[in-house]
C-alpha positions as CSV (number, residue, x, y, z in Angstrom):
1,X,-14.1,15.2,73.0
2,X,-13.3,18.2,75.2
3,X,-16.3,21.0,75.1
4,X,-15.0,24.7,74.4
5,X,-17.6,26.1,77.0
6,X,-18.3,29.6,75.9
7,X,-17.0,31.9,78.5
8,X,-17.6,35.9,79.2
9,X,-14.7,38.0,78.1
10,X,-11.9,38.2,80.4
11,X,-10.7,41.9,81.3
12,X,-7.5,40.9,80.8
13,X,-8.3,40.2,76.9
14,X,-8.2,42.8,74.5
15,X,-11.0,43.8,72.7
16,X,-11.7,41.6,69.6
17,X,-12.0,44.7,67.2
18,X,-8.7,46.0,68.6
19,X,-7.2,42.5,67.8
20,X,-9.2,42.3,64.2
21,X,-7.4,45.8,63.5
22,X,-4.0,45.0,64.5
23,X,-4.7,41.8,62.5
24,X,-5.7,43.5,59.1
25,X,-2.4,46.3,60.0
26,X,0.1,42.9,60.4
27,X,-1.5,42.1,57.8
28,X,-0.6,44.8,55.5
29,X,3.0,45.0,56.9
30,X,3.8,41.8,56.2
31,X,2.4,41.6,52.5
32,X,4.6,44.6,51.9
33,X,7.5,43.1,53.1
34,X,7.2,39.7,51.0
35,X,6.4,41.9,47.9
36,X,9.6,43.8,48.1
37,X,11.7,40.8,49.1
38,X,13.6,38.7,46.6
39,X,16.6,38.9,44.5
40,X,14.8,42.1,42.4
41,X,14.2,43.9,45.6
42,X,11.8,46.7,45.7
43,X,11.6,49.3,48.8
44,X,8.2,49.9,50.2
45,X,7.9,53.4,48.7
46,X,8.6,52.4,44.9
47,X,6.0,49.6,45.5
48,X,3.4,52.0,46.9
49,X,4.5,54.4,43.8
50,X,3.8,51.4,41.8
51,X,0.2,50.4,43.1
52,X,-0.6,54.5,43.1
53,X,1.2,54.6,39.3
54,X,-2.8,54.2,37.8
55,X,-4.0,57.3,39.4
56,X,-0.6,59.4,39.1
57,X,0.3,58.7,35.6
58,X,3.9,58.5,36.8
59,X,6.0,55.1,35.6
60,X,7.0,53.9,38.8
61,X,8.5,50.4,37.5
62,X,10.6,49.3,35.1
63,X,9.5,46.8,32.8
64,X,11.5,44.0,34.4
65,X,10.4,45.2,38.0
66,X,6.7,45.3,36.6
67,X,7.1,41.8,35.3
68,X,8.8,40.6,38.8
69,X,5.6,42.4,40.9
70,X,2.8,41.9,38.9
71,X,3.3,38.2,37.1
72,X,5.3,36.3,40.1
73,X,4.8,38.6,43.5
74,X,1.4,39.2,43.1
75,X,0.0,36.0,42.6
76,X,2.0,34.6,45.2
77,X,1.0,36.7,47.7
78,X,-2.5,36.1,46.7
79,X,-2.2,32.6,46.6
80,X,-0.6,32.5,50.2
81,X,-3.6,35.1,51.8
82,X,-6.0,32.4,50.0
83,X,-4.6,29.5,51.4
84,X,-3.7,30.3,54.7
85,X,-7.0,32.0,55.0
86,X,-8.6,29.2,54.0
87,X,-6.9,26.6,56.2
88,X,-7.6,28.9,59.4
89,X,-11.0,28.7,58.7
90,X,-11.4,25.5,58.2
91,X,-9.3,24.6,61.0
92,X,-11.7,26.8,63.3
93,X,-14.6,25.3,62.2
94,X,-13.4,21.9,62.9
95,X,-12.2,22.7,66.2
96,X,-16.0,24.6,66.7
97,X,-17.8,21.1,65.7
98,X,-15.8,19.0,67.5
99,X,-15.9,20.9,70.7
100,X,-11.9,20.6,70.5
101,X,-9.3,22.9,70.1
102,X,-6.5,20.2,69.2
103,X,-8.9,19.5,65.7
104,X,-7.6,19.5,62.4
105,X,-9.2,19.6,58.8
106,X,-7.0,16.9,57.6
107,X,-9.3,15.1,60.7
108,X,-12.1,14.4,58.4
109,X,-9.8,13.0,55.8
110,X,-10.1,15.4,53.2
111,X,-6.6,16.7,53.1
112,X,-5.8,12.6,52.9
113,X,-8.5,12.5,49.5
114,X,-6.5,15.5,47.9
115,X,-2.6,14.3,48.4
116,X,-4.0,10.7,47.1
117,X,-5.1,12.5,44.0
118,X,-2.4,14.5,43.6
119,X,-0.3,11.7,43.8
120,X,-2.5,9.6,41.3
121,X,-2.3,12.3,38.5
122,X,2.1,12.6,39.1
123,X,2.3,8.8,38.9
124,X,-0.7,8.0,36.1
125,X,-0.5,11.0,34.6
126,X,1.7,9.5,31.8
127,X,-1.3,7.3,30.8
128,X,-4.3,9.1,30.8
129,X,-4.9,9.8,26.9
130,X,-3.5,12.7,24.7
131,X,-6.8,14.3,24.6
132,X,-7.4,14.5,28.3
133,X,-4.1,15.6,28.9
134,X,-4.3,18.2,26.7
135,X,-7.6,19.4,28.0
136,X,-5.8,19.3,31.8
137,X,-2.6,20.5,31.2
138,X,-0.7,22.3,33.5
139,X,-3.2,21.8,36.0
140,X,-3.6,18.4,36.3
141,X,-2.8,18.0,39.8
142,X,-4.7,20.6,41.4
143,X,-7.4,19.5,39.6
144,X,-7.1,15.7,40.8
145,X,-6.2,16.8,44.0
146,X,-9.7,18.8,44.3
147,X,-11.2,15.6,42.9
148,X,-9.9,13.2,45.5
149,X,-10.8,15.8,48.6
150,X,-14.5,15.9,47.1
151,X,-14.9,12.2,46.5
152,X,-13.4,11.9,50.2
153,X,-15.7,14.3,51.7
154,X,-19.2,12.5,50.0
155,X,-17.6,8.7,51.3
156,X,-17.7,11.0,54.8
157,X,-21.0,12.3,54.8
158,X,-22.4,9.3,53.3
159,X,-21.1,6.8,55.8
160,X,-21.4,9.2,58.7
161,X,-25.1,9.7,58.6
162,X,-27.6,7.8,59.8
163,X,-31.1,8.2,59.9
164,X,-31.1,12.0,58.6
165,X,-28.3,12.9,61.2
166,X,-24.6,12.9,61.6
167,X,-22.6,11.8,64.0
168,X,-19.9,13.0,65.4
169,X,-17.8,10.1,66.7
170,X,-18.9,8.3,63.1
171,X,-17.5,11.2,61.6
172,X,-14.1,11.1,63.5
173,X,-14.1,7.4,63.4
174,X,-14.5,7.9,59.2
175,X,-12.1,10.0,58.4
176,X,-8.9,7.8,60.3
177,X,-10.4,5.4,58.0
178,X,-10.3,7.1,54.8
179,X,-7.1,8.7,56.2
180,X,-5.5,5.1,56.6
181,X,-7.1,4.2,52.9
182,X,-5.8,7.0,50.8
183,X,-2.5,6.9,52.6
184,X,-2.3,3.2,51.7
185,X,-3.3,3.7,48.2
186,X,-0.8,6.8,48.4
187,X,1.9,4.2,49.5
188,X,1.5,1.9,46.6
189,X,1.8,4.5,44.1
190,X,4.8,6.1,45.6
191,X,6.4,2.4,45.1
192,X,6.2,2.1,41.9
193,X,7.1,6.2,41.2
194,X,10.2,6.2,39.0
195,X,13.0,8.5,40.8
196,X,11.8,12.1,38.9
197,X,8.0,11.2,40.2
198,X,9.6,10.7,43.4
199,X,11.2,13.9,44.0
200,X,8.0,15.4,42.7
201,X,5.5,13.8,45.3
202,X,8.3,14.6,48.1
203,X,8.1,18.5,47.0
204,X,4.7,18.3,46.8
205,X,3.7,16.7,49.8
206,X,5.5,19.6,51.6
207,X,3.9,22.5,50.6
208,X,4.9,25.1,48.3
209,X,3.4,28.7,46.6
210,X,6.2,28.3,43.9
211,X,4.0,27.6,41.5
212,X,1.6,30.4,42.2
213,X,-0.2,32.3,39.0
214,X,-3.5,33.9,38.2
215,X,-4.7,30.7,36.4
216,X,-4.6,28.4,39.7
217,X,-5.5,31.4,41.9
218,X,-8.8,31.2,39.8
219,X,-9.5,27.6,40.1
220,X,-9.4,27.8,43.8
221,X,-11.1,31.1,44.2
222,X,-14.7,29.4,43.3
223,X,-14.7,26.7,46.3
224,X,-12.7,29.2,48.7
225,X,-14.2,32.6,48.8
226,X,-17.8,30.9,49.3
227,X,-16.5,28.9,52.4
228,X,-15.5,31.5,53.9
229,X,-17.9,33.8,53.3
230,X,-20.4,30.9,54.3
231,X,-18.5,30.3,57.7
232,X,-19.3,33.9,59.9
233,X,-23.0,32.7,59.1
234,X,-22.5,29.5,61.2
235,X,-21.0,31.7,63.7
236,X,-23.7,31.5,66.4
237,X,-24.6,27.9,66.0
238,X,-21.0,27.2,66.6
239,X,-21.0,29.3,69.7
240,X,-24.7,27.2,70.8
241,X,-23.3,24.1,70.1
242,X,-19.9,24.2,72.6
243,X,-22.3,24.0,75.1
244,X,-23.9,20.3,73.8
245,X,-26.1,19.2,70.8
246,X,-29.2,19.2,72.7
247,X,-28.7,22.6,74.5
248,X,-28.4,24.1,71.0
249,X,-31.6,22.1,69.8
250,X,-33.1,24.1,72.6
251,X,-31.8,27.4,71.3
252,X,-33.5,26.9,68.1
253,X,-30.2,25.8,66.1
254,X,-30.4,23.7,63.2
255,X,-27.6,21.0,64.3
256,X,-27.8,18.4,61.3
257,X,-27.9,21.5,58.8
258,X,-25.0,23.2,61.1
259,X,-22.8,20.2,60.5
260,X,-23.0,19.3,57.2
261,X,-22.7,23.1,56.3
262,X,-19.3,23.1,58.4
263,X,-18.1,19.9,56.4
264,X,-18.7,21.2,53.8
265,X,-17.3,24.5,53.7
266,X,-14.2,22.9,55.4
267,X,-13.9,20.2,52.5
268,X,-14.1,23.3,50.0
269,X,-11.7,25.4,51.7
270,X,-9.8,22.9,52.9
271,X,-9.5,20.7,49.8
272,X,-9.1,23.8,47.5
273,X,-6.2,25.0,48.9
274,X,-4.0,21.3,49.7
275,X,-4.8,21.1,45.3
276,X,-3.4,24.5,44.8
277,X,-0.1,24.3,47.4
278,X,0.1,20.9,48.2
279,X,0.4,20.2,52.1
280,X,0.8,22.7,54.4
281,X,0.4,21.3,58.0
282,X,0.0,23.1,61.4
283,X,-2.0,26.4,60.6
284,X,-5.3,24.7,60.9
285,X,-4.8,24.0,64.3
286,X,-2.3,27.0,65.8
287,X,-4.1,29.7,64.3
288,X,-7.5,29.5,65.9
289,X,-6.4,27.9,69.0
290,X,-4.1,31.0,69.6
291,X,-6.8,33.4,68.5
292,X,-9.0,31.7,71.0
293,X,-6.8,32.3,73.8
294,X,-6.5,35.9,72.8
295,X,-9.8,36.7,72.6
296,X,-12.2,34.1,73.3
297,X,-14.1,31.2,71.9
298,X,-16.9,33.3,70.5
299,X,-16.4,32.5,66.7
300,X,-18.1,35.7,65.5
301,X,-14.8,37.1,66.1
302,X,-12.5,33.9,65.9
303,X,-13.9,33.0,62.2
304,X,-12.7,36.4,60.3
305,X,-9.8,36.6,62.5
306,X,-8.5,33.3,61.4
307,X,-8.6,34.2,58.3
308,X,-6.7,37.1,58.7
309,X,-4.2,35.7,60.4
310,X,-4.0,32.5,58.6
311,X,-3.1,34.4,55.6
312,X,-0.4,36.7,57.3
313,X,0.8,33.4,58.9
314,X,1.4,31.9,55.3
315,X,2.5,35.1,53.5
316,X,5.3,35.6,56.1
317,X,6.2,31.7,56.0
318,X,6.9,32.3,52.5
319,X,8.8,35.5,52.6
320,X,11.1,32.5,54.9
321,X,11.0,29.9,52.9
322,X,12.4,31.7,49.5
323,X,14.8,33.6,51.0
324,X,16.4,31.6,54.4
325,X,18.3,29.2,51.6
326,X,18.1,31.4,48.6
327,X,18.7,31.2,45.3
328,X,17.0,28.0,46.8
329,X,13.6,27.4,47.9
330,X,12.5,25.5,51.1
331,X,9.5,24.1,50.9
332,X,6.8,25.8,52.7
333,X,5.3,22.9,54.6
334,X,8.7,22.8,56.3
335,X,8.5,26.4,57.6
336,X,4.9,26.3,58.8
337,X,6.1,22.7,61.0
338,X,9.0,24.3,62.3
339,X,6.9,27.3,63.8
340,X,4.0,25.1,64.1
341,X,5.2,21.8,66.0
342,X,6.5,24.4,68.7
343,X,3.4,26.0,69.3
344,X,1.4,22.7,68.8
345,X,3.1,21.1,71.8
346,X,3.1,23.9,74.1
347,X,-0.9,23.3,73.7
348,X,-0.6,19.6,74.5
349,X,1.4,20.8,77.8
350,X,-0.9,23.7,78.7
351,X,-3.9,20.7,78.3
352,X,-2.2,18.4,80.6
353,X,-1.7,21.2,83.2
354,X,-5.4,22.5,83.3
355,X,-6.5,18.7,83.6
356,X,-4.3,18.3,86.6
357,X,-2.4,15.3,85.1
């Protein structure tokens, strides 16, 4: 692994609460835009007129446009701010405990444990028995897809420590395995899919906010909002530990607690979101990398950050994907690789040139 030393603020960079501000405004910009884009379109001013509507009196919508904003818009906005945010973060953290920017959550196998068991529960889902179903319902795959990223993440922990501590090349080393595992298991399932299963894994291995609603917003909220309100607390340990394990021992850091506190919150967030949109690849790793070339490794600033612009990221590769091929709907996962895979290998390139290779 590379180290992310922690470096002084170059002159050059601007200030982090300038870029936290312009963050939060893109943010803001952007949401408005997706919320008044679609085949009911809605200017910005009858939206504001809407949202103001409570303290006015005035009926800004009709009932149709009310349906379209509150019951489908809403939720998928929310939805896509969650899960972007969400992946950032966990991205960040990742890349802050492995001391390398080119770090992933789906590194640790988690993402791997969710699409296995969202793929279980669209294959098997037919036999499980009426009464379980039932209780399930509509949300049976987010709901084995959170299952399978949990059950991943305790195989992790469990095989990666040792002795009271955890280590870090275990830890990689584990979650190829699992990663090779689950995608094996998902391989045997997807053979014997009938050819409606099929197109279902294929959409949801690629991402999508289609299915957005208050309902699954709720499920994930629980395991999200705590990881990332739990992640600006491991901000400074973070910073001690890109410059070595034992140099942050010395700083009076808590490295065992510091790890298993980052795996987890990037299981939760991480896992949590792949069961609520399926996969979404790429913003775990651009987001904080360009963030960090912005304004610096120090992840007081990098952590919140990434979850602002995780979530504009998403929002605004949404807004793409439902109206690029409408009435049709790409599939989000597509998007975010297309803007992603760009970005991604420009990194790769600008690694090779500072190593003088």
């Amino acid at each position: 692994m590379v180290a992310l030393p922690l470096t002084r603020r170059s002159e050059s960079r601007p200030h982090p609460q300038l870029v936290t501000a312009a963050l939060l405004t893109l943010l803001c910009v952007v949401s408005l835009l997706s919320l008044g884009t679609g085949a009911a379109g809605l200017s910005p001013a009858r939206l504001i007129a809407a949202f103001t509507s409570a303290f006015t009196g005035a009926e800004a919508l009709t009932p149709a446009e009310a349906l379209v904003l509150y019951d489908i818009r809403l939720p998928r906005l929310a939805m896509g701010l969650l899960v972007g945010a969400a992946l950032a973060v966990a991205g960040a953290l990742m890349q802050g405990l492995f001391r390398n920017p080119l770090a992933d959550p789906g590194i640790v196998g988690v993402g791997a444990g969710a699409g296995l068991g969202a793929v279980a529960a669209i294959v098997l889902g037919g036999m499980l028995p009426p009464a379980l179903a039932a209780l399930t319902g509509a949300h049976l795959i987010p709901v084995a897809a959170f299952v399978g990223g949990w059950i991943a993440t305790l195989i992790l922990t469990h095989v990666a420590a040792s002795g009271g501590q955890t280590a870090i090349a275990t830890l990689l080393l584990a979650g190829i395995a699992l990663g090779a595992i689950a995608g094996a298991a998902t391989g045997i399932l997807t053979y014997i899919a009938d050819d409606q299963q099929l197109r279902d894994l294929t959409f949801w291995s690629m991402g999508s906010l289609a299915g957005a609603s208050w309902a699954k917003i709720a499920t994930a909220l629980p395991l999200i909002l705590p990881a990332l309100l739990l992640s600006p607390l491991l901000a400074r340990a973070l910073n001690a530990l890109a410059l070595g394990e034992p140099q942050a021992a010395h700083l009076g850091i808590h490295v065992e607690r510091t790890k298993r506190l980052a795996i987890l919150a990037t299981a939760a967030a991480a896992g949590a979101a792949t069961a609520i949109a399926g996969g979404i690849g790429f913003v775990g790793i651009v987001v904080p990398h360009l963030l960090r070339l912005s304004t610096g490794p120090d992840h007081r600033t990098l952590l919140p950050n990434a979850a602002l612009l995780g979530g504009t990221l998403l929002i605004g590769a949404d807004m793409i994907a439902r109206t690029l091929t409408a009435p049709a709907e790409l599939p989000i996962g597509i998007v975010t690789a297309t803007l992603g895979a760009p970005v991604f290998l420009w990194i790769l390139l600008r690694r090779r040139g500072l190593a003088g290779i």
